[in-house]
VEXDOMI-408737 format. One record per residue (C-alpha): residue number from 0; residue in one letter; x, y, z. Coordinates in Angstrom, 2 decimals, padded with zeros to 5 digits. Each point is the difference from the previous one (the first is absolute). Layout:
N
[rec NUM "A" [X Y Z]]
...
***
This chain:
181
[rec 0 "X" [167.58 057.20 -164.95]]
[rec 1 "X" [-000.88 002.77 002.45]]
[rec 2 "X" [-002.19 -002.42 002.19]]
[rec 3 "X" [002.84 -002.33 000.12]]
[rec 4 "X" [002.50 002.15 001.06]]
[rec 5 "X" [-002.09 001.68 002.76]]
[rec 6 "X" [-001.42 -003.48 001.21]]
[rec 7 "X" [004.18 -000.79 -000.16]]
[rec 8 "X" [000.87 003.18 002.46]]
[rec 9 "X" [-003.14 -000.61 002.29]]
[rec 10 "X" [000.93 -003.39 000.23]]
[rec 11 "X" [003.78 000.22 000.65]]
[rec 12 "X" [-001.30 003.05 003.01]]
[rec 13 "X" [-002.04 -002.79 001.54]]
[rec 14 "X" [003.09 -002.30 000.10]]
[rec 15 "X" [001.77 003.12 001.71]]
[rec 16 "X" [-002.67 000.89 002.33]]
[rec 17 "X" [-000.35 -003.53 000.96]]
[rec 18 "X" [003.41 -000.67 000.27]]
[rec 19 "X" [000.83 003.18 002.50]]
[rec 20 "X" [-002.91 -001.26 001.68]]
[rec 21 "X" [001.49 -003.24 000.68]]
[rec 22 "X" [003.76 001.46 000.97]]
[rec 23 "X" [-002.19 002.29 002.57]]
[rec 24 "X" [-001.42 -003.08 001.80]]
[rec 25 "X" [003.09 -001.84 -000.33]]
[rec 26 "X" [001.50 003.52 001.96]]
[rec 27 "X" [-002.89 -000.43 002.58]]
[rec 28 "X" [000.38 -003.42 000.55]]
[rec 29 "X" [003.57 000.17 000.82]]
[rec 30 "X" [-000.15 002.63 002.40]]
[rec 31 "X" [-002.93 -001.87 001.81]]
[rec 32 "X" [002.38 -002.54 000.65]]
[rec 33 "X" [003.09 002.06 000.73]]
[rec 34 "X" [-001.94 002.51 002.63]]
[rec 35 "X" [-003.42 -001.49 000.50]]
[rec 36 "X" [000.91 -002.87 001.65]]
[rec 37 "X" [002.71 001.19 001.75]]
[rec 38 "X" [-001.48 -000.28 003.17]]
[rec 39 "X" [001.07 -004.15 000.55]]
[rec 40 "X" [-001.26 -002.63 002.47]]
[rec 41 "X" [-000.91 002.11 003.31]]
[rec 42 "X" [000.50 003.52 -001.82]]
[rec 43 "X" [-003.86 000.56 000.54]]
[rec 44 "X" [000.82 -001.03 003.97]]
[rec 45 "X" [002.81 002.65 -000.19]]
[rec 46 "X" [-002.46 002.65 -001.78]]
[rec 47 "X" [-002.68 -000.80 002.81]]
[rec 48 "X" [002.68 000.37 002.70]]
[rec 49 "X" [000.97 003.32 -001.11]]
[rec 50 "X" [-003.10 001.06 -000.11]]
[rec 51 "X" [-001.02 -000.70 003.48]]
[rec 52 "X" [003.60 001.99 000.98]]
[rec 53 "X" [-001.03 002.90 002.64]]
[rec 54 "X" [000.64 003.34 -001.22]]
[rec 55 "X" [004.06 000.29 001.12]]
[rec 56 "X" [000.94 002.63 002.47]]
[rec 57 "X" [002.63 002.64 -001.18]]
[rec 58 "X" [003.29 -000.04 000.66]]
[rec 59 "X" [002.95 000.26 -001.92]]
[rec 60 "X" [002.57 -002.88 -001.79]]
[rec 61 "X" [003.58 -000.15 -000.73]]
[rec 62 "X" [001.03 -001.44 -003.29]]
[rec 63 "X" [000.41 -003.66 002.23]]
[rec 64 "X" [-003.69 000.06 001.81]]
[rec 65 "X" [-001.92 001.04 -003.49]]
[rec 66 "X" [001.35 -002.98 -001.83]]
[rec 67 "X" [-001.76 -002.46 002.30]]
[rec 68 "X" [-002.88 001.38 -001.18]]
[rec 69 "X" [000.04 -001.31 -003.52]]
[rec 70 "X" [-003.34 -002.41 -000.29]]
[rec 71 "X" [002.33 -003.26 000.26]]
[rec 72 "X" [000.98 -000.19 003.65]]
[rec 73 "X" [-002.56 002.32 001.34]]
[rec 74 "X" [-003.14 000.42 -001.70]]
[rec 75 "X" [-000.48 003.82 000.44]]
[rec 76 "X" [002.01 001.19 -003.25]]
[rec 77 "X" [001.78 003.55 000.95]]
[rec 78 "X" [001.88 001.77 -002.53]]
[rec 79 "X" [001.49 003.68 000.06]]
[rec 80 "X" [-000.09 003.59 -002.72]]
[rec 81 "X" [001.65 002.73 000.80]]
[rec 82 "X" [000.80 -000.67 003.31]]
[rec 83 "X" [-003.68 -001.28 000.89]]
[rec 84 "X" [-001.09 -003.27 000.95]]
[rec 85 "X" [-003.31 -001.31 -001.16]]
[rec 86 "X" [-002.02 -003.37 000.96]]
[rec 87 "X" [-000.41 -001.21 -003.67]]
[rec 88 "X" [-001.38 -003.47 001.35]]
[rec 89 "X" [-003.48 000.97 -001.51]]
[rec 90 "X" [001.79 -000.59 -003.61]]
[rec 91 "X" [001.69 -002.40 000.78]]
[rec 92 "X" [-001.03 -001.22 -003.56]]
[rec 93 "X" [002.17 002.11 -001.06]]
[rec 94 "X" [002.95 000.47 002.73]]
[rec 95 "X" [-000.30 -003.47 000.91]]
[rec 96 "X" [002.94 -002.44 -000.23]]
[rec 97 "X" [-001.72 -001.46 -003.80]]
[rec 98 "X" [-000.87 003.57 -000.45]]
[rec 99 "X" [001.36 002.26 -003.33]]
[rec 100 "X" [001.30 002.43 002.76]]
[rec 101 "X" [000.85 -002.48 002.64]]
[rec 102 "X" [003.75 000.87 000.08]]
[rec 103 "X" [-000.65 003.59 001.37]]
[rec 104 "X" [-002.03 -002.06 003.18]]
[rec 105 "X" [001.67 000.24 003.09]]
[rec 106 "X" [002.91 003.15 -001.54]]
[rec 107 "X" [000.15 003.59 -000.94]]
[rec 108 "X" [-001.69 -000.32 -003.14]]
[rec 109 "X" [000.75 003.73 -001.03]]
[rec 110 "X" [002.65 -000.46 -002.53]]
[rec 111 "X" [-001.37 -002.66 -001.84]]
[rec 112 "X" [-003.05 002.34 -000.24]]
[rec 113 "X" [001.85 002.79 -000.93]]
[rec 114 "X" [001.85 -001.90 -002.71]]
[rec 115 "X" [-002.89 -002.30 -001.10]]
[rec 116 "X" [002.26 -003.05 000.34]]
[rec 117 "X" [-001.19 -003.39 001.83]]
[rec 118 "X" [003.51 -001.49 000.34]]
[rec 119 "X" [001.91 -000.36 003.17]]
[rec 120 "X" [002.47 002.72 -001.35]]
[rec 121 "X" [-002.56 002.42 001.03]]
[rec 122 "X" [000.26 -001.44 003.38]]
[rec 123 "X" [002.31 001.29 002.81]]
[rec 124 "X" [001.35 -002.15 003.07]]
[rec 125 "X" [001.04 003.58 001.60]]
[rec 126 "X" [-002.09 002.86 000.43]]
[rec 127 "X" [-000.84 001.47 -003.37]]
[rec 128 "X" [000.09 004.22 000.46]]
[rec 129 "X" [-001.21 -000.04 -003.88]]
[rec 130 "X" [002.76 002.94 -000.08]]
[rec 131 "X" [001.13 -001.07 -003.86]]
[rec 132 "X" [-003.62 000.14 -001.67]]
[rec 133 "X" [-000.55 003.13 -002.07]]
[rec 134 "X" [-003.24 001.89 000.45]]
[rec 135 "X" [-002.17 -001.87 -002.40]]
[rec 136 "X" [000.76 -003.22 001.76]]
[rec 137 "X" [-000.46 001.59 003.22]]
[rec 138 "X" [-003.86 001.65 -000.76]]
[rec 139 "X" [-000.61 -003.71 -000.58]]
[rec 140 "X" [000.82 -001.22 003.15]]
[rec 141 "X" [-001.88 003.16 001.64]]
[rec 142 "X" [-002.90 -001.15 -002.60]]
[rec 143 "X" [000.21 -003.86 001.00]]
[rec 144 "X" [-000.09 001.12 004.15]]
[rec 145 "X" [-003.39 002.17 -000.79]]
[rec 146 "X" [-001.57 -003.13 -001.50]]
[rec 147 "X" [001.58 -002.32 002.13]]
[rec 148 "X" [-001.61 002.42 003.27]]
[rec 149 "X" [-003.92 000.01 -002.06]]
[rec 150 "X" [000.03 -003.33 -000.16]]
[rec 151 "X" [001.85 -001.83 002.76]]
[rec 152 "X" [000.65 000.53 003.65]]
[rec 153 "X" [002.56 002.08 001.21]]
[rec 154 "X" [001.95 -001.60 002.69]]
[rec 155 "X" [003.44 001.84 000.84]]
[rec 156 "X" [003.27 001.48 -001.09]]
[rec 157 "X" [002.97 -002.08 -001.66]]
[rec 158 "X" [002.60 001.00 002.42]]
[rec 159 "X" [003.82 001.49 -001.23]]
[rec 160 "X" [002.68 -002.23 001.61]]
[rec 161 "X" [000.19 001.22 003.93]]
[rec 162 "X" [-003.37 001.84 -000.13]]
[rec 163 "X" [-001.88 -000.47 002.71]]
[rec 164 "X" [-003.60 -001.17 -000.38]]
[rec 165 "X" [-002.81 002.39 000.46]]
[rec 166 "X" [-002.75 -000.70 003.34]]
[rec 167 "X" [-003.24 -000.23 -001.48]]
[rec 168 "X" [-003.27 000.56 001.99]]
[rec 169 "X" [-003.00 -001.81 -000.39]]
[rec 170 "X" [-001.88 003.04 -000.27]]
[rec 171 "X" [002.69 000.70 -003.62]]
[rec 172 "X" [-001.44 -003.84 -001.00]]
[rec 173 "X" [-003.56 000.91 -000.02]]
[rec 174 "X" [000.00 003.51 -000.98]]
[rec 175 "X" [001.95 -001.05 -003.07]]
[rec 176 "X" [-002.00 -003.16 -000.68]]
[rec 177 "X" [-003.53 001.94 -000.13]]
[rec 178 "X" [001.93 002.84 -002.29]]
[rec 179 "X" [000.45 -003.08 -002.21]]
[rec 180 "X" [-003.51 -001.02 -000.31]]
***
């Protein structure tokens, strides 16, 4: 009876395994087609056109200017942390209109960063001074604008309502870009 029973539990493991395999593939399969072809008729155009983008000069954005930026009507893809503006067109994969983190394209992506929430609640229309997150929340942001600045170019300030914009040399531009590399 011992052989029996063992052969029994082996058997019903196998139906397990097999079965967990098969929900793991289904997984896989269902995020390939929810993100992997995300990119649509022309998307590959778009990703080539990005690509071939110049390095952007710096300057600085109100709220208004860095929302033209968001990989649908322009397709550099812009998006700000912390007061920072970065050229995020290089994952545009990502930041991209079919993108998981497309909504934070073209906006001050800070709180929704700081909150880890993708909804358009943590998106402002105004200037966002971030003034209401506690200190955990804000050590994320400050964490998200260090990765966002080792992996993406920096390209100017988010400007306050009635700030002026900064004048940025060319000589700033290259110094900065060959700190980068």
């Amino acid at each position: 009876g011992g052989r029996a029973g063992g052969a029994a539990v082996a058997g019903g493991e196998m139906l397990v395994g097999v079965g967990l395999l098969a929900l793991a593939l289904l997984a896989a399969y269902r995020l390939y087609l929810r993100w992997g072809t995300r990119i649509g008729p022309g998307g590959a155009a778009r990703q080539g056109e990005a690509a071939a983008l110049p390095r952007m000069k710096r300057r600085d954005f109100s709220l208004e200017q860095l929302r033209e930026f968001d990989g649908a009507r322009n397709p550099r893809i812009l998006l700000a942390v912390n007061g920072k503006v970065f050229d995020v067109t290089k994952g545009s994969k990502f930041y991209g209109p079919e993108g998981p983190y497309g909504i934070f394209a073209g906006r001050d992506a800070s709180r929704g960063l700081a909150t880890f929430c993708l909804d358009k609640d943590a998106l402002r229309d105004e200037y966002d001074d971030l003034s209401d997150l506690n200190a955990v929340q804000m050590e994320s942001v400050r964490e998200w604008e260090m990765q966002f600045k080792e992996k993406y170019d920096y390209v100017g300030r988010l400007l306050k309502p009635g700030e002026e914009p900064s004048e940025y040399t060319d000589e700033e531009d290259t110094k900065d870009h060959t700190k980068q590399e």
